[in-house]
MIRO-487342 format. One record per residue (C-alpha): residue number from 1; residue in one letter; z, y, x. Coordinates in Angstrom, 1 decimal, padded with zeros to 4 digits. Example, Ala and Ser with C-alpha at 12.3 -4.5 7.8 and 13.67 -1.06 7.14 Angstrom:
2
LUMKOL;i;aa;pz;py;px
LUMKOL;1;A;007.8;-004.5;012.3
LUMKOL;2;S;007.1;-001.1;013.7
//
This chain:
166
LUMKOL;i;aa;pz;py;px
LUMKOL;1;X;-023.1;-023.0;031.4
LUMKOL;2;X;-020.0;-020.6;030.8
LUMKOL;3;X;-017.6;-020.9;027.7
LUMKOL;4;X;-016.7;-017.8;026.3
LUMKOL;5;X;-013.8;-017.3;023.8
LUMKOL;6;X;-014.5;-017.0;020.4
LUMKOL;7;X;-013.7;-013.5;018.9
LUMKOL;8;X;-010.9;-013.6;016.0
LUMKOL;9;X;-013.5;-012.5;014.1
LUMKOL;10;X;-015.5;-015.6;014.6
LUMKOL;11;X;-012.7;-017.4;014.2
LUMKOL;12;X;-012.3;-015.7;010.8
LUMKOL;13;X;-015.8;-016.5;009.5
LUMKOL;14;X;-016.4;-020.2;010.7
LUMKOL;15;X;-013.1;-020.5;008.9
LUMKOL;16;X;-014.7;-019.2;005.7
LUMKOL;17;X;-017.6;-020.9;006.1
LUMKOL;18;X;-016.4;-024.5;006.7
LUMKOL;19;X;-014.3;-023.9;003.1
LUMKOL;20;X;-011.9;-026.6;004.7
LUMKOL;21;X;-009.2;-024.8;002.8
LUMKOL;22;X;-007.4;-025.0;-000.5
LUMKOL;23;X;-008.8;-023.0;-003.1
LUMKOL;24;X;-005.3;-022.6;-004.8
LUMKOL;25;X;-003.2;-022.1;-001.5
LUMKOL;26;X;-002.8;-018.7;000.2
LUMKOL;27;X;-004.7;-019.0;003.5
LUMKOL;28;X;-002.4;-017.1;005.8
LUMKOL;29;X;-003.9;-014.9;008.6
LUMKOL;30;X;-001.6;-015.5;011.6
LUMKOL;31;X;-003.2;-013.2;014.0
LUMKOL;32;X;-002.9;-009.2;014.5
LUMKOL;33;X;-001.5;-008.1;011.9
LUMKOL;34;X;-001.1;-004.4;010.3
LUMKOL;35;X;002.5;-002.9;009.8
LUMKOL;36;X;002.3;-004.3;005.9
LUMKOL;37;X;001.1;-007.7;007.1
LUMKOL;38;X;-002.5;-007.5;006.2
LUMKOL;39;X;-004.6;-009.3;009.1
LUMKOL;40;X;-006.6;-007.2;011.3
LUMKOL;41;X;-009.6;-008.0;013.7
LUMKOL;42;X;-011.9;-005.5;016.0
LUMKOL;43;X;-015.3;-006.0;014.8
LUMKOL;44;X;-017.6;-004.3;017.3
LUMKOL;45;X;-015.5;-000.9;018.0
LUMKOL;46;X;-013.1;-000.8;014.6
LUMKOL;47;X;-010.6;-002.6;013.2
LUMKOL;48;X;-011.0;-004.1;010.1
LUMKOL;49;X;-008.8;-006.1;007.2
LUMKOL;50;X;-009.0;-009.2;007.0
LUMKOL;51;X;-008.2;-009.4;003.2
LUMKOL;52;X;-011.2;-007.5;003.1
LUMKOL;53;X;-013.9;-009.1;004.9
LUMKOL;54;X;-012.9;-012.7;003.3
LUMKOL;55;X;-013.8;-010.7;-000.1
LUMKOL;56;X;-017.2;-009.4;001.3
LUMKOL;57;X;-018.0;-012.7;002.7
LUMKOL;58;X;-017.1;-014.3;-001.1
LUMKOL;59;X;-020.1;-011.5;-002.2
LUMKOL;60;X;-021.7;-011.7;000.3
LUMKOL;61;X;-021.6;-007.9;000.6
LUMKOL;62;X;-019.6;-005.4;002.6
LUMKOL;63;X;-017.1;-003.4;000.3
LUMKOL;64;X;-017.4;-000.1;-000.1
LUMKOL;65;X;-014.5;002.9;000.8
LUMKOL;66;X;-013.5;003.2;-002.8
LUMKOL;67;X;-013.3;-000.9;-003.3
LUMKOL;68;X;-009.6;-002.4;-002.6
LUMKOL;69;X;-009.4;-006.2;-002.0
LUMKOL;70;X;-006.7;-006.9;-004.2
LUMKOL;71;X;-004.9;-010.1;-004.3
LUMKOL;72;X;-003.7;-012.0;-007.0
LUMKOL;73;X;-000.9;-013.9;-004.6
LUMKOL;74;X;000.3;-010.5;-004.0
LUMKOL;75;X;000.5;-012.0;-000.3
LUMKOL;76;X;-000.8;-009.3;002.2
LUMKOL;77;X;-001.8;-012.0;004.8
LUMKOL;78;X;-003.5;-014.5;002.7
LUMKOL;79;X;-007.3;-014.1;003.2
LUMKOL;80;X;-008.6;-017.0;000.7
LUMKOL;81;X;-011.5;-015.1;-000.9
LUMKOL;82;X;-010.6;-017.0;-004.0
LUMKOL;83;X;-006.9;-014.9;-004.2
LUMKOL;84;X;-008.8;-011.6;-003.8
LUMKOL;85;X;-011.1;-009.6;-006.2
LUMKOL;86;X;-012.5;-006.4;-006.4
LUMKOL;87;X;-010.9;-003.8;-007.5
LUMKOL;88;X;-009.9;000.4;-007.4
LUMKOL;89;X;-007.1;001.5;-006.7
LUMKOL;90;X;-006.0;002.4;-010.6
LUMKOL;91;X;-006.5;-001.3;-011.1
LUMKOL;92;X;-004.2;-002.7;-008.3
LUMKOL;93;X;-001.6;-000.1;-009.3
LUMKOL;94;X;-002.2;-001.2;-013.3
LUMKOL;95;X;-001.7;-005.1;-011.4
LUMKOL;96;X;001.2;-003.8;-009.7
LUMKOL;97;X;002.9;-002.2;-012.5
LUMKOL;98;X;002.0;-005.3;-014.4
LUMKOL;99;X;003.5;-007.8;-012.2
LUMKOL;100;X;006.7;-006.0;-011.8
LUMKOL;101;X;006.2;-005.6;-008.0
LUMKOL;102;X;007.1;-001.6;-007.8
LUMKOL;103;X;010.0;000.6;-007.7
LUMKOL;104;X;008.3;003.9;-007.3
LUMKOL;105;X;011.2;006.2;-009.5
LUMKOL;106;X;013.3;008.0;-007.1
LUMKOL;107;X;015.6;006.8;-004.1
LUMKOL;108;X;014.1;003.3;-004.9
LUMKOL;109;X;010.6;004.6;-003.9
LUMKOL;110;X;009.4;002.8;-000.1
LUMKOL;111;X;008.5;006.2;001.1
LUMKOL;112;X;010.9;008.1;000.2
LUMKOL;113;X;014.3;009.7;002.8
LUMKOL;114;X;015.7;011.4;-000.1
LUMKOL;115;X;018.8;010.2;-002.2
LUMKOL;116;X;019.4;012.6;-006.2
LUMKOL;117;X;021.8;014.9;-004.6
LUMKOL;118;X;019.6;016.2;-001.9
LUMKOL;119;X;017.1;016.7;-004.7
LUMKOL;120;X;019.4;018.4;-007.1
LUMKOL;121;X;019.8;020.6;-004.0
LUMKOL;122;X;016.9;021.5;-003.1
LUMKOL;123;X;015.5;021.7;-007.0
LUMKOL;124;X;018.3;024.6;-007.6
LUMKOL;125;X;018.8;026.3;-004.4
LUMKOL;126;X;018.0;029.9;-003.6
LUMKOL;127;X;017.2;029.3;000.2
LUMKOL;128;X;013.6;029.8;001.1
LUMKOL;129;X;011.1;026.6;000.9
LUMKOL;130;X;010.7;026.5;004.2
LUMKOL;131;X;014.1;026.7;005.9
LUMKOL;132;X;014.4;023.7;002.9
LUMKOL;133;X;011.3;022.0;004.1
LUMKOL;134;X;013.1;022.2;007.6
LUMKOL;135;X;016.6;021.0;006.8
LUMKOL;136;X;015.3;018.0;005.1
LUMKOL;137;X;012.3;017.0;007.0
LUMKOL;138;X;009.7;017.4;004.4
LUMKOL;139;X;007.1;019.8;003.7
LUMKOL;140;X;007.0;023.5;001.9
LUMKOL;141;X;004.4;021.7;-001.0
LUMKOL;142;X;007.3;018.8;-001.3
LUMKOL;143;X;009.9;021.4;-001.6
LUMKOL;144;X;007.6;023.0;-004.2
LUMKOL;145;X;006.9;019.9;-006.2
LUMKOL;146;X;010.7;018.8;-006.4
LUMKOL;147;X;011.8;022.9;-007.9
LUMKOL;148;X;008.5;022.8;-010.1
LUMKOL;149;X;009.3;019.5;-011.5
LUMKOL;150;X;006.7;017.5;-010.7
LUMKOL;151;X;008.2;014.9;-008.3
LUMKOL;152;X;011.1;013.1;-008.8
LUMKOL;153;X;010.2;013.2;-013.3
LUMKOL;154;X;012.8;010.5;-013.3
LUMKOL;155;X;015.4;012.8;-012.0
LUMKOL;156;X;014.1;015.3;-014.4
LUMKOL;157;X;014.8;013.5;-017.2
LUMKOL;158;X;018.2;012.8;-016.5
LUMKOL;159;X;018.7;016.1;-015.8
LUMKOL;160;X;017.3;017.6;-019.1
LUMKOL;161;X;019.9;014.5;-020.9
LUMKOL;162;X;022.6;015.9;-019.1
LUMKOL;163;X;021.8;019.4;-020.0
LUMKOL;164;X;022.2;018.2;-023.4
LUMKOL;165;X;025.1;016.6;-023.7
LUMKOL;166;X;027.3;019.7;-021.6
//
């Protein structure tokens, strides 16, 4: 008879199933992981999270598109089902806020390339939105959102403070 390897995925389950684990201690995924350290495993033709098939194993249920697996070790490669619940994703940002674990306010925000004075620039220049868009990499509705106001608030406030005091 001729072994075969067992898939990750297996690997994954029998894991889950033999509950040979602490309940209180992350249980960290050390195989593929995803560029924010979630674990990752091919099941049949896709990839899937890890995170997230340790929660649907816990209810015995797959999760649906608009269901997060949030953790409550904030630890993206611990799969314990019994650090993970349900939730949206107003509730993991509400958790997120809650547990201090964001800077989302201006040059501090992960996705941001911008620093204040290239916003200030671009909020009060006369150049078109597009050669803007161009010269700093980002896109006509970005351009748009920083002159209308509506991204970067915190630099808007500041702003409007100064504007007060001169």
């Amino acid at each position: 008879m001729e072994s075969r390897r067992i898939t990750q995925y297996e690997q994954l389950l029998l894991i889950l199933e033999a509950r040979k684990y602490d309940l209180n201690e992350c249980l960290i995924w050390f195989g593929n992981k995803d560029k924010d350290g979630y674990g990752k495993v091919r099941v049949g033709n896709s990839q899937k999270k890890v995170h997230r098939l340790a929660l649907g194993w816990k209810h015995d249920r797959e999760l649906t598109k608009t269901e997060l697996a949030c953790h409550s070790c904030d630890n993206p490669s611990c799969y314990n089902p019994y650090h993970l619940w349900v939730g949206t994703s107003a509730s993991n940002n509400q958790d997120m806020y809650a547990k201090g674990r964001t800077s989302t306010i201006g040059e501090t925000h992960h996705k941001t390339h911008l620093g204040e004075a290239d916003v200030l620039y671009i909020k009060y220049s006369v150049l078109p939105r597009p050669e803007l868009a161009n010269m700093y990499n980002i896109t006509v509705t970005a351009v748009g959102y920083i002159q209308n106001g509506r991204n970067w608030k915190s630099l808007n406030q500041k702003d409007r403070n100064h504007a007060r005091l001169s």
